[in-house]
Structures are given as C-alpha cells and as structure tokens.
OpenMM code with the backbone's topology and positions (N, CA, C; nanometers):
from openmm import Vec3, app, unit

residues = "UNK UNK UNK UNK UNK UNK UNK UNK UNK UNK UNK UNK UNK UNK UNK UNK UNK UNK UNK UNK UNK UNK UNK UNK UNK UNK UNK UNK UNK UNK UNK UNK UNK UNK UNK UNK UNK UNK UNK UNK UNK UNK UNK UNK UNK UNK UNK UNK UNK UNK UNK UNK UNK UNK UNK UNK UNK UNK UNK UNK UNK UNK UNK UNK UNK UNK UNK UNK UNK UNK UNK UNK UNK UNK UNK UNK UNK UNK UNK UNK UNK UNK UNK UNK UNK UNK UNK UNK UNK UNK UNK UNK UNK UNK UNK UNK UNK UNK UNK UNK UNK UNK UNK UNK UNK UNK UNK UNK UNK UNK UNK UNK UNK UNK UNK UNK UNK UNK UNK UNK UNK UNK UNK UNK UNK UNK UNK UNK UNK UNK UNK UNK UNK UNK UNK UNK UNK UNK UNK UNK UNK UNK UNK UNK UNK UNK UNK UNK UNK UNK UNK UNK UNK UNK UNK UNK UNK UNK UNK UNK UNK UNK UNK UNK UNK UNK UNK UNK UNK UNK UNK".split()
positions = [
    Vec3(8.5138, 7.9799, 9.1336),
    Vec3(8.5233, 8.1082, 9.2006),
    Vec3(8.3994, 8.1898, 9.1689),
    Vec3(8.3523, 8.2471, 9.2608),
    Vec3(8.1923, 8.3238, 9.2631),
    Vec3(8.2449, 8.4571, 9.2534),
    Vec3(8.1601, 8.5326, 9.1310),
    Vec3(8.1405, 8.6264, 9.1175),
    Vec3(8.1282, 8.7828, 9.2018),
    Vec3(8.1879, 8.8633, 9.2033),
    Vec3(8.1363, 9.0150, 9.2668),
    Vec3(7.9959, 9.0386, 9.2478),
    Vec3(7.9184, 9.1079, 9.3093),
    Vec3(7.7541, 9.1391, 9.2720),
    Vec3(7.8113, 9.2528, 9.1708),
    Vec3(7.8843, 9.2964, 9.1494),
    Vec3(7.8968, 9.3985, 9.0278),
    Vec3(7.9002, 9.3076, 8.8876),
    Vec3(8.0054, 9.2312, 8.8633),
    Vec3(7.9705, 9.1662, 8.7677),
    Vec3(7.9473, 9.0136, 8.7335),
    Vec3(7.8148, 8.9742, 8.8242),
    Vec3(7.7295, 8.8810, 8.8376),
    Vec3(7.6442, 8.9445, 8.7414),
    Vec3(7.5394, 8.8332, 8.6372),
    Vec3(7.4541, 8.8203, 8.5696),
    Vec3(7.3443, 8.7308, 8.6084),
    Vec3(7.2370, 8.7583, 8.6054),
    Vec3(7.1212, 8.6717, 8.6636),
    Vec3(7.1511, 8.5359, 8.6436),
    Vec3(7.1767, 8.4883, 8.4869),
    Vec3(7.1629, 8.3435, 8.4507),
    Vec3(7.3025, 8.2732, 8.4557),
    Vec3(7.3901, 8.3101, 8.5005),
    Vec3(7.5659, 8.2758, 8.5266),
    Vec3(7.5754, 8.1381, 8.6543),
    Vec3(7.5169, 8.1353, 8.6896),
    Vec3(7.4612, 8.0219, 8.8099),
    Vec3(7.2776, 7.9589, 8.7536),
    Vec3(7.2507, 7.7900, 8.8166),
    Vec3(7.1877, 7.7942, 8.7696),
    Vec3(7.0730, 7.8133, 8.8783),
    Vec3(6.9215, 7.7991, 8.8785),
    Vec3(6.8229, 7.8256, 8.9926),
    Vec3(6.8478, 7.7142, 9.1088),
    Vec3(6.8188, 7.8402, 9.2023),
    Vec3(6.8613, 7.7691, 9.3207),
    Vec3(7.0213, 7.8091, 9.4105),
    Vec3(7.0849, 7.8312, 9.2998),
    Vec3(7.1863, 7.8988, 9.3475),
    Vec3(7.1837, 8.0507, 9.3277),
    Vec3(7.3088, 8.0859, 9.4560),
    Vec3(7.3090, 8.2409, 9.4665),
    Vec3(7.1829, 8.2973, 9.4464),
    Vec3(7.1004, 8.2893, 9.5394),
    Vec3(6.9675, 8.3524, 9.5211),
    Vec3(6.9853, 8.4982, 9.5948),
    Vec3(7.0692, 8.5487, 9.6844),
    Vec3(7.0810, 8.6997, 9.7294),
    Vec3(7.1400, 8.7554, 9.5822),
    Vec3(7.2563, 8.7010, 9.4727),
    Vec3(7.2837, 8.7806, 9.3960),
    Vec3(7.1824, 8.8144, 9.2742),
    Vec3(7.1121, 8.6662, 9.2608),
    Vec3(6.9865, 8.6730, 9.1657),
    Vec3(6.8811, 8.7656, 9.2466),
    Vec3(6.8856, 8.7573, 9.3674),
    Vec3(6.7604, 8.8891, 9.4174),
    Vec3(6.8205, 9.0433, 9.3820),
    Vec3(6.9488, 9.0412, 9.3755),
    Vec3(7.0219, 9.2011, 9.3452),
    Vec3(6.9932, 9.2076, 9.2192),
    Vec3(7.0264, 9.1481, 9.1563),
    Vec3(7.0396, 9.1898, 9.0151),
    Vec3(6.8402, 9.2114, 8.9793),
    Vec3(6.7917, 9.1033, 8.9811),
    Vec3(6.6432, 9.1310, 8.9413),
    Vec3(6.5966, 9.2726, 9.0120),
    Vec3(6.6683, 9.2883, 9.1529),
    Vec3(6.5909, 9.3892, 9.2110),
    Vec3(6.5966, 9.5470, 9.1781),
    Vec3(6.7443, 9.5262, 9.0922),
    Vec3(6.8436, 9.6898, 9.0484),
    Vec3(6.7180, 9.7231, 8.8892),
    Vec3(6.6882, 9.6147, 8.8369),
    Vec3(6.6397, 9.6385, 8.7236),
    Vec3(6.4740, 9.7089, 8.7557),
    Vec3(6.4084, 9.5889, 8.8789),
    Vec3(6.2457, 9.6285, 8.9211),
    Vec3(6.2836, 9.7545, 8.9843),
    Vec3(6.3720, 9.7849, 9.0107),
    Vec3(6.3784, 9.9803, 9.1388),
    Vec3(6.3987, 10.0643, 8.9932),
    Vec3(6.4442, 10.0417, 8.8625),
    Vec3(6.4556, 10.1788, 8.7858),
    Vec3(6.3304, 10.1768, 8.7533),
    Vec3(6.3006, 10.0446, 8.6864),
    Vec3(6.1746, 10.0275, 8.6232),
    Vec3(6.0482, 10.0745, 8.7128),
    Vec3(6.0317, 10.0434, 8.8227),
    Vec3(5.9205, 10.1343, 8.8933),
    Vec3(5.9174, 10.2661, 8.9397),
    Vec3(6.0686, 10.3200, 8.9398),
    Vec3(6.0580, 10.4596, 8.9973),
    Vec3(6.0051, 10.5236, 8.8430),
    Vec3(6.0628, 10.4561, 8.7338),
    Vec3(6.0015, 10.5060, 8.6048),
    Vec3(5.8174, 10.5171, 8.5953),
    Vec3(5.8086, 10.3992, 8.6470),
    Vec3(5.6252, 10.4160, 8.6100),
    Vec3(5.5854, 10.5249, 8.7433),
    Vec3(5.6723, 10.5240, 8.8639),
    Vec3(5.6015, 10.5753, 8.9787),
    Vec3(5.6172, 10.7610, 8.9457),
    Vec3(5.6984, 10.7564, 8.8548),
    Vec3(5.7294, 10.8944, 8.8188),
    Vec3(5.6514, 10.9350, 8.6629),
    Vec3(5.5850, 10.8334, 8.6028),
    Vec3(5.5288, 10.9126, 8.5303),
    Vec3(5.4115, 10.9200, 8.5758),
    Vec3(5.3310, 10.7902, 8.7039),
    Vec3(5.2025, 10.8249, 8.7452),
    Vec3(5.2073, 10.9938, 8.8080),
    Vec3(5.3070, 11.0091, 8.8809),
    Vec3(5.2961, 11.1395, 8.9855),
    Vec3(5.3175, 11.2912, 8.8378),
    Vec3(5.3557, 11.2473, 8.7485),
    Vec3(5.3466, 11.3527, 8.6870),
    Vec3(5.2231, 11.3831, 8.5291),
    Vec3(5.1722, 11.2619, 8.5142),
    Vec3(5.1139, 11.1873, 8.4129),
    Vec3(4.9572, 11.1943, 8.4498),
    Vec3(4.9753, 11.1506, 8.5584),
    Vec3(4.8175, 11.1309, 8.6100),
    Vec3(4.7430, 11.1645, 8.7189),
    Vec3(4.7828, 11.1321, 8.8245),
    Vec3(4.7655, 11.1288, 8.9840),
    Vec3(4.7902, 11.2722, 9.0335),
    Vec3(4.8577, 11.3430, 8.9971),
    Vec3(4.9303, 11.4692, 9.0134),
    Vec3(4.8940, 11.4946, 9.1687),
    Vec3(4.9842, 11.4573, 9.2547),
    Vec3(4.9857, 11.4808, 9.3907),
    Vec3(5.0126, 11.5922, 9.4856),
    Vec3(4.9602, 11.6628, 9.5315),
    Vec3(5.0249, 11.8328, 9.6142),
    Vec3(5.1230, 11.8019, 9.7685),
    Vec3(5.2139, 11.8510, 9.7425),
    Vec3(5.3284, 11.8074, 9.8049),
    Vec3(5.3916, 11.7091, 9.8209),
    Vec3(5.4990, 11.7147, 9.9118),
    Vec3(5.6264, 11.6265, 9.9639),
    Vec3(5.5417, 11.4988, 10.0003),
    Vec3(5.5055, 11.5002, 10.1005),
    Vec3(5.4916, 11.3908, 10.1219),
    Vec3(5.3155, 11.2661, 10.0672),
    Vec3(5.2597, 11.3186, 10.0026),
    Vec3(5.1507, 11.2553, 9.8824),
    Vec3(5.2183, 11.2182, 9.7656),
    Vec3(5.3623, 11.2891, 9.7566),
    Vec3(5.4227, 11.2550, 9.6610),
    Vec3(5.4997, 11.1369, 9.6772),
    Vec3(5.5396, 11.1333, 9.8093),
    Vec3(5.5972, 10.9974, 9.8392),
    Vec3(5.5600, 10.8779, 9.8569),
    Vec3(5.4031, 10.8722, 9.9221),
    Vec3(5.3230, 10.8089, 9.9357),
    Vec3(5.2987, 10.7725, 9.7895),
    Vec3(5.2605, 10.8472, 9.6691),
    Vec3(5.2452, 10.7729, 9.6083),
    Vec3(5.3854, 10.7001, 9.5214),
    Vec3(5.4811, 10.7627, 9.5404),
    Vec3(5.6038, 10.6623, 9.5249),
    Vec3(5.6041, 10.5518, 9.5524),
    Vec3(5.5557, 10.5272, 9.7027),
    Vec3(5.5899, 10.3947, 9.7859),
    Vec3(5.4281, 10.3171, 9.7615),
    Vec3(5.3434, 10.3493, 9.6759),
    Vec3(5.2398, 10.3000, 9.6651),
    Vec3(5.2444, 10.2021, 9.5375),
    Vec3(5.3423, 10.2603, 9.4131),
    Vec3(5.3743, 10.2333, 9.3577),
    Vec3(5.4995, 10.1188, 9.3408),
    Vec3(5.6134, 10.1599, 9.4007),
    Vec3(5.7411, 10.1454, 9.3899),
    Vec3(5.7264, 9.9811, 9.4487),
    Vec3(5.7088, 10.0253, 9.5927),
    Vec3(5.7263, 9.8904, 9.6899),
    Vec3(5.5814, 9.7725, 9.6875),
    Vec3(5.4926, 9.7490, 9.5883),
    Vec3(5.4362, 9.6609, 9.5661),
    Vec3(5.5124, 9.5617, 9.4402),
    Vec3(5.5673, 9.6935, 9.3590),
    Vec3(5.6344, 9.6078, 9.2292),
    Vec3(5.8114, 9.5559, 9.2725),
    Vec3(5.8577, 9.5884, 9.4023),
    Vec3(5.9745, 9.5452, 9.4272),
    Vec3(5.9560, 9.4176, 9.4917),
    Vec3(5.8029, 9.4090, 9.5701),
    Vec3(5.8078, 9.2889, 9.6291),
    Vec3(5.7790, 9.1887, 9.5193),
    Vec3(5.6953, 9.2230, 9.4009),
    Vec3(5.6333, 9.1260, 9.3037),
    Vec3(5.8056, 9.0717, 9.2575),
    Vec3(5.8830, 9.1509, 9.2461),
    Vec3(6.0312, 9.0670, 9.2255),
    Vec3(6.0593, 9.0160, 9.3116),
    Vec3(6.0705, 9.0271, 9.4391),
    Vec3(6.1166, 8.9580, 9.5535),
    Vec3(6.0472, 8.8327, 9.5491),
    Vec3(5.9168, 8.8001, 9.5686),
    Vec3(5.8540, 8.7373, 9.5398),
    Vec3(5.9186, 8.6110, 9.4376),
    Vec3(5.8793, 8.6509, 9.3318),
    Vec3(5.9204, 8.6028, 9.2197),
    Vec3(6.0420, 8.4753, 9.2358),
    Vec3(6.1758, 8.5771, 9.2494),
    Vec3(6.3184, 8.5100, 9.2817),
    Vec3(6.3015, 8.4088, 9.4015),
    Vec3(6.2309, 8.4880, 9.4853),
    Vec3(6.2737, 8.4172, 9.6398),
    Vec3(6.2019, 8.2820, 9.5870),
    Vec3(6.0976, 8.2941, 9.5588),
    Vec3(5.9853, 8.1470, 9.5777),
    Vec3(6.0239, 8.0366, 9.4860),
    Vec3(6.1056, 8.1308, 9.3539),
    Vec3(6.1687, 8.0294, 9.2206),
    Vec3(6.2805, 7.9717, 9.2805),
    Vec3(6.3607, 8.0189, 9.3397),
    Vec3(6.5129, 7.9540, 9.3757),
    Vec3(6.4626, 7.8750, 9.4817),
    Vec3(6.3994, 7.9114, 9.6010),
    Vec3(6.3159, 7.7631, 9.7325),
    Vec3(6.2075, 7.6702, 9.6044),
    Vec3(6.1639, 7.6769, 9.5695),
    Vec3(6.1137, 7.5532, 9.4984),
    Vec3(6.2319, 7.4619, 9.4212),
    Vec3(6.3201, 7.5262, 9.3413),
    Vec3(6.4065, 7.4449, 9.3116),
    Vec3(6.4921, 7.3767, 9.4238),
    Vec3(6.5148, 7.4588, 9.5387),
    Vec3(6.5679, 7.3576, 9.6462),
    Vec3(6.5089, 7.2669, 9.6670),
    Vec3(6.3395, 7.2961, 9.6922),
    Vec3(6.2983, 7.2001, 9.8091),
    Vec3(6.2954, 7.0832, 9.7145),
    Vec3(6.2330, 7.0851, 9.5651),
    Vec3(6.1456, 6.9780, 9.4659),
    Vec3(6.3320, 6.9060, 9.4268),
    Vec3(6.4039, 6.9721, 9.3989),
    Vec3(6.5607, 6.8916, 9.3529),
    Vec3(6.5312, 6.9211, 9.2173),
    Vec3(6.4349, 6.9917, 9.1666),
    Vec3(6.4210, 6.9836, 8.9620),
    Vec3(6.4721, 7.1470, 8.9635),
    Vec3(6.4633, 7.1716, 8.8366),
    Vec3(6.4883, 7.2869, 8.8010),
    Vec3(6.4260, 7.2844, 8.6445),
    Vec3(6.2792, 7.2954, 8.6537),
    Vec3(6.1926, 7.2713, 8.5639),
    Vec3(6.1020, 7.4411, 8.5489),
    Vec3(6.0161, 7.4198, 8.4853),
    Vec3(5.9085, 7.5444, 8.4365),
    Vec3(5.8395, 7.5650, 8.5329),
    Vec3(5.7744, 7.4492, 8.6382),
    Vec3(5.7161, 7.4439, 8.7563),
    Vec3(5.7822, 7.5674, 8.8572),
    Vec3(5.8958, 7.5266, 8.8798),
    Vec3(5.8761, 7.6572, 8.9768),
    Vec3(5.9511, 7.7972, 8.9556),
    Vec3(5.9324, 7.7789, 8.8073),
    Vec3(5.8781, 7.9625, 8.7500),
    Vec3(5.7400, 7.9590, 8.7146),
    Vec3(5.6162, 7.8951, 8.7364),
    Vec3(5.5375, 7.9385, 8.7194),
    Vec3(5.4714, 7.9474, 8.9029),
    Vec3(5.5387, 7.8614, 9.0160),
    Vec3(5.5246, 7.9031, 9.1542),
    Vec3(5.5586, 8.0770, 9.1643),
    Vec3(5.6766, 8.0640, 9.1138),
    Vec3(5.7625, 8.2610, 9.1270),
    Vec3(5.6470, 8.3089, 9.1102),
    Vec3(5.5908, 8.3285, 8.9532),
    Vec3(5.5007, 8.4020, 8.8739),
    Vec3(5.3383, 8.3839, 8.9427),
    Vec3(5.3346, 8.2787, 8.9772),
    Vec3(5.2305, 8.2807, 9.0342),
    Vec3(5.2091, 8.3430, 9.2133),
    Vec3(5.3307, 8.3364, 9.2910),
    Vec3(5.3268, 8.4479, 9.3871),
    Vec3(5.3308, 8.6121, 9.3695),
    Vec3(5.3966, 8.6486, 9.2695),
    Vec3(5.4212, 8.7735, 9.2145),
    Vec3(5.2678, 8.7930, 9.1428),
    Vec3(5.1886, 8.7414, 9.1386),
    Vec3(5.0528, 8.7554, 9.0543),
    Vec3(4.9841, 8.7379, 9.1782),
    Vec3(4.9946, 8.7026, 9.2807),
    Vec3(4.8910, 8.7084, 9.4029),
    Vec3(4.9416, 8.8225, 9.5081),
    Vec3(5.0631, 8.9083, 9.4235),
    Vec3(5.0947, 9.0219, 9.5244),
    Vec3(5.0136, 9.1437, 9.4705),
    Vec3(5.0005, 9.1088, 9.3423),
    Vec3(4.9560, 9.1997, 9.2353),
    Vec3(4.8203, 9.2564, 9.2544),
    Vec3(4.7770, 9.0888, 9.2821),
    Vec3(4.6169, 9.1003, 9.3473),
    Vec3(4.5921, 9.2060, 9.4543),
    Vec3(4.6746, 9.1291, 9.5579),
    Vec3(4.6559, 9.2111, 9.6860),
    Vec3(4.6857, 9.3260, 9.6880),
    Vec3(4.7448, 9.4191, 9.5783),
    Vec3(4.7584, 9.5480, 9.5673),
    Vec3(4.6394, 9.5648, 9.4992),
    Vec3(4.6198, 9.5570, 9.4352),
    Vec3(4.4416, 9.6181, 9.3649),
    Vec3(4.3646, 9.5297, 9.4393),
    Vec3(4.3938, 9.5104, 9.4876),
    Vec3(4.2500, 9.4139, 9.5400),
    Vec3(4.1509, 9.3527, 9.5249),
    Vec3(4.1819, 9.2726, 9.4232),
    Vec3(4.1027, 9.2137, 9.3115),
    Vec3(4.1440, 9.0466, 9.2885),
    Vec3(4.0806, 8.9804, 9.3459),
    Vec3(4.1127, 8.8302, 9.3032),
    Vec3(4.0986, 8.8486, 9.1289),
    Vec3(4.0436, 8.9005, 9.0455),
    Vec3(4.0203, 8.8794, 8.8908),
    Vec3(4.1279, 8.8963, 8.8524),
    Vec3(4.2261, 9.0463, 8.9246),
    Vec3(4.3811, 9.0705, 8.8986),
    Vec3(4.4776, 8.9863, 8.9041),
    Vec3(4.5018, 8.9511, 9.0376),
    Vec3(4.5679, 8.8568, 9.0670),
    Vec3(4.5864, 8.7401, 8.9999),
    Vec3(4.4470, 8.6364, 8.9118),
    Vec3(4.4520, 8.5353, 8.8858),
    Vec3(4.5015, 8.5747, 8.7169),
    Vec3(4.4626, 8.6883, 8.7074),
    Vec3(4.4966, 8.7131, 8.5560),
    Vec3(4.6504, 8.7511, 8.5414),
    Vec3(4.6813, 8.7677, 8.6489),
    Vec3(4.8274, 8.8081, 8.6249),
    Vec3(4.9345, 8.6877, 8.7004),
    Vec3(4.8319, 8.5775, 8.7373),
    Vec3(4.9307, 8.5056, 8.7332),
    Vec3(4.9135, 8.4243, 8.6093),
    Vec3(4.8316, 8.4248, 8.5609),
    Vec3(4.8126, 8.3493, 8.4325),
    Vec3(4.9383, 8.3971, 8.3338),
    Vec3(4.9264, 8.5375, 8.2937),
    Vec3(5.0004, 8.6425, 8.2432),
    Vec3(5.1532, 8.5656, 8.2622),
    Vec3(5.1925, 8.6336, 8.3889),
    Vec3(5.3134, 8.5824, 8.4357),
    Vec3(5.3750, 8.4391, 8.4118),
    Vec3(5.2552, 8.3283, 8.4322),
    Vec3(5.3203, 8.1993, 8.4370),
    Vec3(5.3301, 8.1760, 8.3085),
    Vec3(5.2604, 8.1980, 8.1996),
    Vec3(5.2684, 8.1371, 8.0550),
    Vec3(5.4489, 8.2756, 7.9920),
    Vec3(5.4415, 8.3787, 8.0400),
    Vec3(5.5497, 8.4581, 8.0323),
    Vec3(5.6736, 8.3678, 8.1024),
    Vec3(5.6734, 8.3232, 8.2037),
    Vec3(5.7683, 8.2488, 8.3294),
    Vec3(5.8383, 8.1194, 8.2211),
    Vec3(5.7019, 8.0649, 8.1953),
    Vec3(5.7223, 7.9173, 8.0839),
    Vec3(5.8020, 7.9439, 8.0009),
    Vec3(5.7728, 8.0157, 7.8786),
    Vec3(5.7955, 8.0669, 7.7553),
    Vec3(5.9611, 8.1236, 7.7802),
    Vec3(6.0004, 8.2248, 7.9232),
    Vec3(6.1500, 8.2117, 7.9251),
    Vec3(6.2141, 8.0875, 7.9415),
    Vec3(6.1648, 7.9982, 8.0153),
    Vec3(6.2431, 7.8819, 8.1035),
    Vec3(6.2617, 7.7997, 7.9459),
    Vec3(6.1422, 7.7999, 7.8866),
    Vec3(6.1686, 7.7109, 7.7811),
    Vec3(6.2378, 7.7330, 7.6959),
    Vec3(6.2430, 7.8631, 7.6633),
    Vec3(6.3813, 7.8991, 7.5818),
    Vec3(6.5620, 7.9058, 7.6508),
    Vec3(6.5340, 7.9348, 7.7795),
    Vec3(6.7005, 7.8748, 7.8490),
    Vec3(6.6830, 7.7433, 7.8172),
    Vec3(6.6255, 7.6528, 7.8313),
    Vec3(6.6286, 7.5271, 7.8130),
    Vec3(6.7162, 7.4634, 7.6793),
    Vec3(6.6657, 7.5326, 7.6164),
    Vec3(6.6555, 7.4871, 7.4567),
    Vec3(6.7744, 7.5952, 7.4051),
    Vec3(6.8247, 7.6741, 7.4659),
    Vec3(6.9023, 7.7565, 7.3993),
    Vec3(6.8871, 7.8919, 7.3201),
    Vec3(6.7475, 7.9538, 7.3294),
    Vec3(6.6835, 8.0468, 7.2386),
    Vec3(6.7253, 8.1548, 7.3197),
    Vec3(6.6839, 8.2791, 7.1974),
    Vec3(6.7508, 8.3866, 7.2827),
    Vec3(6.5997, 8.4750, 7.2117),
    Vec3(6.5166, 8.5255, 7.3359),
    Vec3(6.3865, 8.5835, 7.3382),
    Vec3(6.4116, 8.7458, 7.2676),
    Vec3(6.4721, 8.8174, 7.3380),
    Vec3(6.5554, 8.9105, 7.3074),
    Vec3(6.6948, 8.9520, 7.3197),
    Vec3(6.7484, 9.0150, 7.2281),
    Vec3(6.9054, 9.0248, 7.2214),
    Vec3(6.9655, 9.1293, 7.3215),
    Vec3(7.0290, 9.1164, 7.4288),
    Vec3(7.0891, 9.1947, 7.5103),
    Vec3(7.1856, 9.2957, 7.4491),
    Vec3(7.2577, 9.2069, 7.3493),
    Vec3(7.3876, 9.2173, 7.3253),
    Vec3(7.3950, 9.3279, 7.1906),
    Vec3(7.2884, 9.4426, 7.2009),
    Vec3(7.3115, 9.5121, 7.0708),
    Vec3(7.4382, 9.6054, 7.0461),
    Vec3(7.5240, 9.6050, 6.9357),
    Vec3(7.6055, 9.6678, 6.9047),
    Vec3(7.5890, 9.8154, 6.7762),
    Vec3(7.6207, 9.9033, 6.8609),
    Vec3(7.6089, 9.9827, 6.7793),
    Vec3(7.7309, 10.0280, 6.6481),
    Vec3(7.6080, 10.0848, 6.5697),
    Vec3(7.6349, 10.0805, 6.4445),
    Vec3(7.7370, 10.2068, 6.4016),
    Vec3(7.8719, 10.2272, 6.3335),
    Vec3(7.9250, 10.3503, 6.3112),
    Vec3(7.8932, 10.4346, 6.1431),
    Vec3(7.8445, 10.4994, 6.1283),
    Vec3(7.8174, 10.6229, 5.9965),
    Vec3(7.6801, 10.5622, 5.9563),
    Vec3(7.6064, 10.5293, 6.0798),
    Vec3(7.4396, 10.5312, 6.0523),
    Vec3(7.4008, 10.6749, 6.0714),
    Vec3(7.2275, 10.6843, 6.0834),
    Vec3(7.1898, 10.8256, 6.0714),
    Vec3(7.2181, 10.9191, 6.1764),
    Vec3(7.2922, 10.8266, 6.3049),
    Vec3(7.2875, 10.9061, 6.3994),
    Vec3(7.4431, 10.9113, 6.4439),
    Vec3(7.5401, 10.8856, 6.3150),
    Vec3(7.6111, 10.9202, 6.3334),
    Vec3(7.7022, 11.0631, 6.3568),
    Vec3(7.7852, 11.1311, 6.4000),
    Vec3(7.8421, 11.2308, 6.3779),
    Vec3(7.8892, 11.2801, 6.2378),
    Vec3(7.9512, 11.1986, 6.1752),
    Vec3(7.9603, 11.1964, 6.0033),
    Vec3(7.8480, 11.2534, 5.9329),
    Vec3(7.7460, 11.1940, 5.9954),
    Vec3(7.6272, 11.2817, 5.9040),
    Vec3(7.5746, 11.4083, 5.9033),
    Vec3(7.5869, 11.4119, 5.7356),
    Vec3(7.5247, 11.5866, 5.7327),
    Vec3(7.4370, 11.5985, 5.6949),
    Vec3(7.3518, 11.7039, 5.8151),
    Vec3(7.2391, 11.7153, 5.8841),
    Vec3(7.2094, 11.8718, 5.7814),
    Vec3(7.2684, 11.8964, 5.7243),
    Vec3(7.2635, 12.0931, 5.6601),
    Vec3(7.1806, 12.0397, 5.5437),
    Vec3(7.0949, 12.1772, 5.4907),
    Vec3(7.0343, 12.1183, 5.3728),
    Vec3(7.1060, 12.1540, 5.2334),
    Vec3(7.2578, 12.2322, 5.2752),
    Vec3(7.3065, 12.2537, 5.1106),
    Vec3(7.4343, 12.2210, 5.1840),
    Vec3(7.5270, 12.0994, 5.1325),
    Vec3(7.6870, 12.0929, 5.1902),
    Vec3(7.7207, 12.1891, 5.1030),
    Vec3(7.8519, 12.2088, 5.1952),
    Vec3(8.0212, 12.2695, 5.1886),
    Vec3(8.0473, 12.2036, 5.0554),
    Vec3(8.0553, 12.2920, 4.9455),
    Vec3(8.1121, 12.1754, 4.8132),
    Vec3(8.2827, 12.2472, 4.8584),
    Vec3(8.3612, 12.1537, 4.7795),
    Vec3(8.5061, 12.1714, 4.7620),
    Vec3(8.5488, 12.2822, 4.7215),
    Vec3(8.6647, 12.3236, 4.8029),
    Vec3(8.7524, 12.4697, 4.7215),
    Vec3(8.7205, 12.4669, 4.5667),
    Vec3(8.7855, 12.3746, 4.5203),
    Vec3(8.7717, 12.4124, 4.3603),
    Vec3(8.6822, 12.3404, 4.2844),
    Vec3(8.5425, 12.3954, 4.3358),
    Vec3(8.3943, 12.3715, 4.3130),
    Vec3(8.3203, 12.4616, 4.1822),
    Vec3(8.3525, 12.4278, 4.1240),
    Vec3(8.2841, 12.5808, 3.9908),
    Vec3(8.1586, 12.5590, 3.9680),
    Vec3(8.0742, 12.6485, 3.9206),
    Vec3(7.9398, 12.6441, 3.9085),
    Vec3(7.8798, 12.5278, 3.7654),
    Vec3(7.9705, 12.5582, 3.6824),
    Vec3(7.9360, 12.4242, 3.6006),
    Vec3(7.9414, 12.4814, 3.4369),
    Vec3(7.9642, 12.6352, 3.4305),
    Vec3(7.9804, 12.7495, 3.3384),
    Vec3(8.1260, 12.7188, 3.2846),
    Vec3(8.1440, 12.6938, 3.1744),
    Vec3(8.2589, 12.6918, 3.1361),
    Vec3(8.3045, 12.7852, 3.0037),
    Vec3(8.2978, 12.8849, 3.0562),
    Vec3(8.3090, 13.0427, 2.9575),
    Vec3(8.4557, 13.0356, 2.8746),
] * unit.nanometer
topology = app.Topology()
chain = topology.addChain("A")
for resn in residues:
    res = topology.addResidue(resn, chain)
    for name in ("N", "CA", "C"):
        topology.addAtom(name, app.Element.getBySymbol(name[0]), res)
C-alpha cells in the first residue's frame, strides 16, 4: 500500500519509483530553502526598489534552484529506469544535470562544470552511504529535558532561597 504525499519520505521507495512523490518532497525542502537565500539576497545585498524588482529578483533566484531539484530527481529516477541498475551512476547523471542548470544561470561553463563536480562526488558519497547503511546526518534529533534551555532553569542571578533560609548567624 503507497503512501499519502503527506507522510511519504524521500527514501521509503527505492529510485525509480514514485518519482512525482520523490519530486514533492525534494521540491517542499528546495522552495523553503531558496525563498530563504532569495530573501536574504533582497534584504542582505541586492536591495531592490519595489514590488515588482523585488519579485524578479525572487524568481531570479527561487526558480533556477527549484529547477536544479527538478532536474536532479527527474533525470536520477529515468536513468534508473532506462539502465535497470540503481547504482551511483545515475546520481551523479541527477547531479550532473543540476550542475549544468547552475551553469546556465551564471553563465559560466567554469560554474557549471565545478558544480557538477561538487554535486556528483556529494551525489556519490550519499548513494554510498544508503548503500552500506550509514547515516551522513541524523534526522532524528531528540530533544533534551532540564538542559540550558530548559524552562527549569534559573536564569536570575541570586535564587529564591527557602522560607526557612537564615542568614547563617546563629545568636
């Protein structure tokens, strides 16, 4: 039984399959993540005068790095169809289309080839750890209760001593 796109996980199927839910999920993560960079260029750097320069540079930003995911998924899940493997090869095809979109946004063959380099030895380095079972980084952090940022902690620089607190004088 197949999953809701609500709680579908990228790696729950393997490549090749469900590639519209593997394009949702990669794509929910590339839309925060770029409105994040597209919003600190417009306030950070670029500083744009009005509505619509502001959008422009949204969509200058936003929709090159949504396709570099599109990219990515679409070309990784059709290579595993077409080849029948489900090898490092075609995550470094993904990575290496997503690195020639990269290009064509700066416009720079030096970009492009460097970022597919970037990408594919990044592409490898995951595949090889699903492979093998490694876990690159931990998703799964649990937080901690009466650490420093707990509510328990007192933050005052002289506590509340107890009702029957005496000064230490014993007359």
């Amino acid at each position: 039984m197949s999953k809701s796109f609500k709680e579908y996980k990228y790696f729950d199927t393997p490549d090749g399959e469900d590639t519209m839910k593997k394009l949702w999920v990669a794509s929910k993560i590339a839309g925060v993540t770029s409105l994040g960079i597209a919003t600190g260029d417009v306030l950070l750097y670029s500083h744009p005068k009005g509505y619509f320069p502001i959008l422009g540079r949204y969509a200058y930003i936003c929709l090159p790095l949504m396709g570099m995911t599109t990219a990515f998924v679409l070309i990784k899940n059709m290579a595993t169809n077409i080849r029948g493997k489900d090898d490092k090869l075609n995550w470094v095809l993904g990575a290496c289309s997503a690195g020639g979109i990269l290009g064509a946004w700066q416009k720079s063959t030096r970009a492009g080839f460097t970022a597919c380099m970037v990408f594919s030895v990044a592409a490898m380095t995951k595949k090889h750890a699903l492979q093998n079972g490694w876990t690159l980084l931990d998703h799964d952090l649990k937080q901690q209760h009466g650490g420093i940022r707990s509510v328990r902690h007192d933050f005052t620089l002289t506590k509340n001593r107890p009702g029957n607190w005496t000064t230490g004088d014993s007359s």
